[in-house]
Each structure stands twice: as C-alpha cells, then as structure tokens.
C-alpha positions in Angstrom: -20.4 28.9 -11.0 -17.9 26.4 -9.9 -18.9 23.0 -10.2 -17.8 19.9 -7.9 -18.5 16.2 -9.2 -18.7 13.5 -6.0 -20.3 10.1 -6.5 -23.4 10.9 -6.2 -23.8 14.6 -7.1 -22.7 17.4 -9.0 -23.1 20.5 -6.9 -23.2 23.5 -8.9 -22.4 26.8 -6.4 -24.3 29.7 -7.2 -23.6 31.6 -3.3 -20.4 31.2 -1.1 -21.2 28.9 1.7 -19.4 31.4 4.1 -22.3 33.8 3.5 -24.8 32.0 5.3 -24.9 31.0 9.2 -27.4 27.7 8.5 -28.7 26.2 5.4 -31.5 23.5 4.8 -32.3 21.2 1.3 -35.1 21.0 -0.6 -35.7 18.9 -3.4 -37.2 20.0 -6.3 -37.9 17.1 -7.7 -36.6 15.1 -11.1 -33.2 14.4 -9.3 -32.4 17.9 -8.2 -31.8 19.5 -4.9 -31.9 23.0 -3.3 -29.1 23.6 -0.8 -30.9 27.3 1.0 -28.6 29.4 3.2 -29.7 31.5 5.6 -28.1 34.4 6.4 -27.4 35.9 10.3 -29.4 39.2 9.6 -32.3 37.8 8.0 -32.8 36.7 4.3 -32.1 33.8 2.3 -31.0 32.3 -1.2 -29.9 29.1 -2.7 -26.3 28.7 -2.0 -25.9 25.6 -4.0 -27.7 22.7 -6.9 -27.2 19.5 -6.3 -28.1 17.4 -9.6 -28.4 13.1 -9.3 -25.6 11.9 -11.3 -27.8 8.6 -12.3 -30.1 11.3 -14.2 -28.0 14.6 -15.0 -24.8 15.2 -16.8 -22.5 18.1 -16.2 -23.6 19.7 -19.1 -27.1 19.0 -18.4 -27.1 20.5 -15.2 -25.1 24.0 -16.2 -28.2 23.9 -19.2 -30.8 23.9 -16.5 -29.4 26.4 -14.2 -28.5 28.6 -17.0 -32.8 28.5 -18.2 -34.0 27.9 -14.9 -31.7 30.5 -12.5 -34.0 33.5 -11.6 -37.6 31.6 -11.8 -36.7 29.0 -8.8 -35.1 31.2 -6.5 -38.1 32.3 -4.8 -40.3 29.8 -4.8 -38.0 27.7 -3.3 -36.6 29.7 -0.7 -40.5 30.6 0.7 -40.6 26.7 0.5 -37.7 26.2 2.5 -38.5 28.3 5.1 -42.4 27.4 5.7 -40.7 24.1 6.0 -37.7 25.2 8.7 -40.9 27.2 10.5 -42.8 24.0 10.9 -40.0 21.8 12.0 -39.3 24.3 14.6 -43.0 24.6 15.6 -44.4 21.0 15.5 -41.2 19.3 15.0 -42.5 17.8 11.8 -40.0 16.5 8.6 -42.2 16.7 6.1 -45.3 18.6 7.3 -46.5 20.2 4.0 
C-alpha cells in the first residue's frame, strides 16, 4: 500500500486510480476519509484513505487500515453510492 504525505493528509492507496472512471469521498468520521472509485462496467471499492495529519500519524494510519481493511469496505461503498444516487436524483449534498 503506498503511502503519500501532503500537508494535510496522508493518503494510503489500497486500488490504482486508473481502475476507476469516477470516484466520490466519504468521511468516515474521526479524521478519516473514503476516496470510492467507480468502475466503467459497474462496481465499486475504495481506491484510497485519506487520514487528518492534525490527528493520525503514519504509523497510525497503516495500524488502522491493517485492523480495519475488509470490515469498511462495504459499508462504505453502499454509503457512497446511496449518496451519488441522491445527488443525481434531487441534487442534494448531504441528503442522508
């Protein structure tokens, strides 16, 4: 998992970005982010974590995707994409 440090964020890449077509974040709360990618036939996963400097270290963040890979993967892809359906439909940001 290649890790990239910017001022704000590390990003932690757990898919290729040139996978996906599109790709929408969610945050999951307690200074970390979902970056979902949507692939052009259909499906999705998270393609990236983005983890607040201000509360994560490196180490930190490779600890929590390590425990916490498999068991957010689908919750937070089915989040991401009731909330790409309802900006679509009722062109609402934060509708749920």
């Amino acid at each position: 998992m290649p890790v990239e440090v910017t001022d704000r964020y590390i990003r932690i890449r757990i898919q290729n970005p040139k996978q996906f077509i599109r790709f929408r974040t969610k945050t999951l709360g307690k200074g970390i982010k979902a970056i979902i990618g949507f692939r052009k036939g259909g499906g999705s996963q998270i393609q990236s974590l983005l983890f607040d400097k201000k509360r994560w270290t490196v180490k930190e963040a490779r600890k929590w995707v390590k425990e916490h890979d498999m068991q957010i993967s689908e919750t937070v892809v089915k989040m991401a994409i009731v909330d790409w359906y309802l900006q679509e439909k009722f062109g609402c940001d934060e509708c749920v």
